[in-house]
C-alpha positions, 0 to 999 in steps of 0.5 A, spaced: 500 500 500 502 506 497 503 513 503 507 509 508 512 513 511 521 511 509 524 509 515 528 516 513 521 520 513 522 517 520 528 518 522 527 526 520 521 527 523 524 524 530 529 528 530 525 535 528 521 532 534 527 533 538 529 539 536 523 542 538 522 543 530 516 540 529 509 543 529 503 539 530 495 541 527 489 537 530 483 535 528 476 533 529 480 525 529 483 527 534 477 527 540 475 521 536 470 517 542 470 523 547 467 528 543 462 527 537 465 527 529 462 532 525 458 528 522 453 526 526 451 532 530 451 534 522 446 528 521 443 529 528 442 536 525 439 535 518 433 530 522 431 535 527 431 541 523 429 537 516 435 539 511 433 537 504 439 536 501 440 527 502 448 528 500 450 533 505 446 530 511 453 528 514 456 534 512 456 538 517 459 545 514 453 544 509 448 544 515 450 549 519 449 553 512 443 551 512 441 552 519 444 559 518 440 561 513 433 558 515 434 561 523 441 567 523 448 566 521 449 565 530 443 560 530 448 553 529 454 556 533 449 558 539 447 550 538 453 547 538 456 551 544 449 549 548 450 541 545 458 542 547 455 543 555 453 535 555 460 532 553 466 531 557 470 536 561 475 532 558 478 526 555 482 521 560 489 524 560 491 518 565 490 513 558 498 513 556 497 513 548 491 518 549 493 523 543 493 530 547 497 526 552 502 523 547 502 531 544 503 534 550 509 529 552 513 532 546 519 537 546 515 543 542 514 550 543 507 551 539 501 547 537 495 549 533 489 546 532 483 547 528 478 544 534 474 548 538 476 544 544 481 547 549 484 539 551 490 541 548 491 547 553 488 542 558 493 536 556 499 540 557 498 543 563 497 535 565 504 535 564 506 541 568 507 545 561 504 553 562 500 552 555 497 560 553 490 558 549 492 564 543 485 566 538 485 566 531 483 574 530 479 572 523 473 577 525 472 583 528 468 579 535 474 574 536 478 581 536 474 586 541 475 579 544 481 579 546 483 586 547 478 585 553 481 578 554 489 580 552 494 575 553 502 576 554 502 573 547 497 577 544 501 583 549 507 581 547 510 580 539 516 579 541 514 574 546 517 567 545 513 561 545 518 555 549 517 548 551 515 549 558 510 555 556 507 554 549 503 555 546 496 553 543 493 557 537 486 555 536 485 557 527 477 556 527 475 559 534 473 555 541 467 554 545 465 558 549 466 563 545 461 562 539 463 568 535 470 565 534 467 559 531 469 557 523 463 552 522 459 555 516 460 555 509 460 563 509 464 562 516 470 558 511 470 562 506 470 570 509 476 567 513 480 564 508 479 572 504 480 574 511 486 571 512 490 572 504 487 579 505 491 581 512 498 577 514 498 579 520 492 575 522 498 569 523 502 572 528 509 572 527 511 567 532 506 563 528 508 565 521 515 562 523 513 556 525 510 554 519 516 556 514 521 554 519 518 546 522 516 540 520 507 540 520 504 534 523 497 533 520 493 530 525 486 527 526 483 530 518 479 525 513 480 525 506 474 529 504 475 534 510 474 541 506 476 544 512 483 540 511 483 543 504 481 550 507 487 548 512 493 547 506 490 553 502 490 557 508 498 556 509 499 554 501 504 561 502 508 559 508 509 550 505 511 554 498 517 557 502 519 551 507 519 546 500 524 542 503 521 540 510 518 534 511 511 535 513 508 528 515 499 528 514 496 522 519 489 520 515 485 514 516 485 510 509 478 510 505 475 502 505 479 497 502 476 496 494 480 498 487 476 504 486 478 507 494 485 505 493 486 508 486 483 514 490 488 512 496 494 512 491 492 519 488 492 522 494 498 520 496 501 523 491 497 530 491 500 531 497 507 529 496 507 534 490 505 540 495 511 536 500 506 532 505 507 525 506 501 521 508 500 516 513 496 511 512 492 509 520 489 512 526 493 517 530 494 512 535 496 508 531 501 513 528 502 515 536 505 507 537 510 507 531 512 514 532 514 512 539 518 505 536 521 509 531 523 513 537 527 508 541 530 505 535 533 512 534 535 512 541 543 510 540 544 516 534 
């Protein structure tokens, strides 16, 4: 099977790890069990609000859309933050191959998740790691929000995010703050005008991490539209950092020829824009990283 990753890709990746030169993205896979996917509050959704679209009612992005138009653009913001109240607090950080966990047990300065969870602050801080939730401000609410709620990062430009006080910047908002929260089709495509249209909404402490780190894909499926957003959002950055190695954990679709010719296609769509595929779940990911780690131990 074609987008497993070399023992060089490896071997490269573990030693960015090392140096701190690795930055990783989460999505939704990576709450898998704790939190639902998109797709079936956007399947609970469609049958409570009746969407007429049959293709789409897994698409939670297209919901959203409609629940926006037939109610008001805060209408489905305002239902998830409510629906976000009856979930765990957290996922179970004592479980030693729990994602966030793992991620939290890496020597690296920043993080950025499309999540609108804080598991990730939640995680590091399990680990005695001083983490700073940092907002993408895309829209005018999100930057009245923190100029109300600045934190040193957004105090200080020439402050530097460090193994013991990272960071966590959230790209797509977080609950509870339900105008932060890129989740409808306007949502997605006012903040990819947004954000080509003013640089300085990736700060620079960010910016950096994108051009000069190996990018760690984790927990997005193949048709995720908000993961093709993602690499459009960045494509200036990936263009400038052509020679690293930016690695993308994805679980493969069902096994017939049509799925694996679409398998092998995709491979190699990422692997021109220098993005190797890893063909598994993140915890699967997680366990092999942790043996390849090992096997590099002696170099």
């Amino acid at each position: 099977m074609s987008g497993l990753l070399r023992d060089e890709d490896w071997e490269i990746l573990v030693r960015r790890i090392r140096a701190g030169k690795c930055t990783p993205f989460l999505g939704a896979g990576a709450c898998y069990g704790v939190l639902p996917l998109g797709g079936d509050i956007a399947r609970q959704w469609a049958e409570k609000y009746e969407f007429p679209v049959d293709d789409d009612k897994s698409n939670l992005i297209a919901v959203a859309q409609y629940l926006a138009l037939q109610r008001d653009p805060s209408f489905p913001k305002d239902e998830l933050v409510r629906m976000w109240k009856k979930f765990p607090a957290s996922p179970d950080f004592q479980d030693p191959t729990e994602p966030h966990r793992v991620l939290a047990s890496l020597p690296l300065p920043i993080y950025i998740t499309t999540n609108y969870d804080d598991f990730m602050v939640k995680a590091l801080n399990y680990k005695m790691r001083d983490a700073l939730k940092v907002l993408c401000q895309w829209n005018s609410a999100v930057k009245d929000y923190v100029a109300e709620n600045p934190t040193t990062f957004d105090k200080d430009s020439s402050f530097r995010p460090t193994v013991a006080n990272p960071v966590v910047f959230h790209l797509h908002g977080y609950v509870p703050l339900a105008e932060s929260l890129v989740l409808t089709e306007d949502d997605y495509m006012d903040f990819l005008v947004n954000v080509a249209s003013d640089p300085d909404l990736i700060p620079p402490q960010i910016a950096r991490a994108l051009t000069g780190t190996s990018l760690l894909f984790l927990g997005y499926r193949i048709a995720d539209w908000n993961f093709r957003v993602l690499l459009r959002s960045f494509a200036r950055f990936m263009e400038r950092s052509q020679a690293r190695l930016n690695v993308a954990v994805m679980l493969p679709p069902s096994a017939n020829s049509l799925q694996e010719k679409v398998q092998d296609y995709l491979t190699k769509y990422y692997q021109n824009i220098d993005v190797r595929v890893y063909w598994g779940s993140v915890k699967d990911f997680f366990a092999e990283l942790k043996e390849k780690e090992q096997s590099f131990s002696d170099e």
